[in-house]
C-alpha positions in Angstrom: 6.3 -23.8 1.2 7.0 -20.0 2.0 6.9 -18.0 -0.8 9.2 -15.1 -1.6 8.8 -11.8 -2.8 9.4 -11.4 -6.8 10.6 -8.8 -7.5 12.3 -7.5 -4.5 12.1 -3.7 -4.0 13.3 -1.2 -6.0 13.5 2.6 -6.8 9.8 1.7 -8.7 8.3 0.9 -5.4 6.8 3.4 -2.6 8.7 3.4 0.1 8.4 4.9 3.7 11.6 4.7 6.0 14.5 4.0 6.7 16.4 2.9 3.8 19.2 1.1 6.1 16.5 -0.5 8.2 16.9 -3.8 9.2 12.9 -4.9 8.9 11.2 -4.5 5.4 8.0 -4.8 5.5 6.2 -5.1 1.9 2.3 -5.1 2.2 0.2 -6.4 -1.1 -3.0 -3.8 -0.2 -6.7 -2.8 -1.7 -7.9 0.7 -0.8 -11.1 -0.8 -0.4 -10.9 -4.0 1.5 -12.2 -3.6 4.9 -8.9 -6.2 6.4 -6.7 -3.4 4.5 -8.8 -0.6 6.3 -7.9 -2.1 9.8 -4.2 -3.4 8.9 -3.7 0.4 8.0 -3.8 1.4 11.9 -1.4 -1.2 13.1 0.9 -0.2 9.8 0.6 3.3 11.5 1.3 1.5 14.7 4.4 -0.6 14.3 5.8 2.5 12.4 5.4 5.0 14.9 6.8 1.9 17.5 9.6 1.0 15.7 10.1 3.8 14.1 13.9 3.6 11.7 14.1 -0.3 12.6 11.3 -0.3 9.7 10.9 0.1 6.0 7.4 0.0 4.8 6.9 -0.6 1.1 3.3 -0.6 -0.6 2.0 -2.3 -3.3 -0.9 -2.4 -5.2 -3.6 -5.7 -5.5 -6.9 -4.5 -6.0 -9.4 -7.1 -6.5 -11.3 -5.3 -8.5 -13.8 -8.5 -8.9 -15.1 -7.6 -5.5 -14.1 -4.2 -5.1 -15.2 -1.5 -7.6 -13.6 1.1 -7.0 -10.3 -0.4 -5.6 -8.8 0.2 -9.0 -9.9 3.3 -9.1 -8.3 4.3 -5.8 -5.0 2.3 -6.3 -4.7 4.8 -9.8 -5.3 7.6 -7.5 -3.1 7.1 -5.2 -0.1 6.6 -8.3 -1.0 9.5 -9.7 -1.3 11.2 -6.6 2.7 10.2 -6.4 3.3 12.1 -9.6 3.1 15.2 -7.4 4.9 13.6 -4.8 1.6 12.9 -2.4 1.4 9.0 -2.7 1.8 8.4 1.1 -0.5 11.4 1.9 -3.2 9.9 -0.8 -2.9 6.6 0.3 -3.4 7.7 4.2 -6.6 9.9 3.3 -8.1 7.0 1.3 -7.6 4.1 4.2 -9.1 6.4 6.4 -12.1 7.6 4.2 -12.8 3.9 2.7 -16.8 4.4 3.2 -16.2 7.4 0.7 -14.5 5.4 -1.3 -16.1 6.1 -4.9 -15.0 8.7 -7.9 -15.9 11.7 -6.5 -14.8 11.3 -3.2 -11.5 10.5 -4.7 -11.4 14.1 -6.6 -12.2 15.4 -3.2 -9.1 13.6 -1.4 -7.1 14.6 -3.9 -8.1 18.2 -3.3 -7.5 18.0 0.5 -4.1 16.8 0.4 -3.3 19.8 -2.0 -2.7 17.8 -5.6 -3.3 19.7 -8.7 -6.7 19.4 -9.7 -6.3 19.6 -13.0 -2.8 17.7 -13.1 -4.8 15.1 -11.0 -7.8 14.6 -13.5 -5.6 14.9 -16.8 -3.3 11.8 -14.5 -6.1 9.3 -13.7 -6.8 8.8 -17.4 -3.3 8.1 -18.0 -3.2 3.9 -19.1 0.2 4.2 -17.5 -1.2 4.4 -14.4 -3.2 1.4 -14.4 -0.5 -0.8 -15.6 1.5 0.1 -12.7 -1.2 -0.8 -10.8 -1.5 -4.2 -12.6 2.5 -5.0 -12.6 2.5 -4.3 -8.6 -0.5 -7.0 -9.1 1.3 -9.2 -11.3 4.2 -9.0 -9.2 1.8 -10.2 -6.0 0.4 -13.5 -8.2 3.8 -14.4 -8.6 4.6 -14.2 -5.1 2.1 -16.0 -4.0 -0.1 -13.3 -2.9 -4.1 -14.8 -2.5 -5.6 -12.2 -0.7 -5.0 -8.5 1.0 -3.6 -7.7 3.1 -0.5 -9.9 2.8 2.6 -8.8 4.1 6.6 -10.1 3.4 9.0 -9.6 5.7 12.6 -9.2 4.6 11.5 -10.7 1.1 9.5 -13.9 2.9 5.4 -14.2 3.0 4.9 -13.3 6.4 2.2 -15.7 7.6 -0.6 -13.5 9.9 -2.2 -9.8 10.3 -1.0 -6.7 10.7 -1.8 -7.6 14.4 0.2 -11.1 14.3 3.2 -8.7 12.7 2.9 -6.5 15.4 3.2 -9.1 18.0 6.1 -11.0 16.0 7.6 -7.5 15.5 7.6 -6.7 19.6 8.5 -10.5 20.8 11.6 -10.1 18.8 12.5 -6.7 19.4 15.3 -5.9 21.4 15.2 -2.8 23.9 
């Protein structure tokens, strides 16, 4: 049974490309999970590859069970979008995971150029986290088990980053 995504994107999502393109690719992600850490560089890859045939959306599924700090870091990276940094926060943590912890997020924050003090005063905010738990929500009801997992065009894609990649460049056209 292939499940679907629920709820299909929106304006409450973070989004990277083309809005017209033809390929959306949602990814159910934990800043801390080390499968996350390596689907991040073939993310990278099919963007730069195909480039506007691609919108990437990102949402958050920490399993915090496993994970302590993946919470942490998915709160982080939203309030790092109240200054308009999400993408930037969520590129310095995937490739910083093994500095993943509270004060290496301060420091991440710092190097992208947030507000300190905006950031600190955001990371408290309960808002935060139950953004963080409605992208998670949203994930158990579409059938998400485990990160990375990745729809494609609304459907469960069934594979890697790298089995995306390959499905991606066999049906590509030029």
């Amino acid at each position: 049974m292939s499940s679907h995504l629920k709820p299909a994107v929106s304006s409450q999502d973070h989004i990277q490309g083309n809005a017209e393109a033809l390929i959306e690719i949602v990814e159910y992600g934990d800043y801390q999970c080390p499968h996350c850490g390596t689907a991040y560089a073939v993310i990278k890859e099919i963007q730069n590859k195909f480039d506007n045939q691609i919108r990437f959306v990102f949402r958050n599924f920490p399993l915090s069970e496993s994970h302590e700090f993946a919470m942490p870091a998915a709160v982080a990276s939203e309030a790092a979008g109240l200054q308009g940094k999400f993408w930037e926060m969520h590129d310095i943590i995937f490739e910083n995971q093994n500095s993943l912890n509270n004060d290496g997020l301060i420091k991440m924050a710092s190097e992208i150029g947030l507000n300190n003090e905006k950031f600190r005063k955001d990371i408290q905010n309960p808002e935060l986290e139950k953004k963080v738990e409605s992208d998670f929500e949203s994930g158990v009801r579409s059938g998400v088990n485990g990160t990375p997992s990745f729809f494609v065009n609304g459907t469960k894609f069934d594979g890697d980053a790298q089995d995306l990649m390959d499905m991606l460049t066999e049906n590509s056209t030029d």
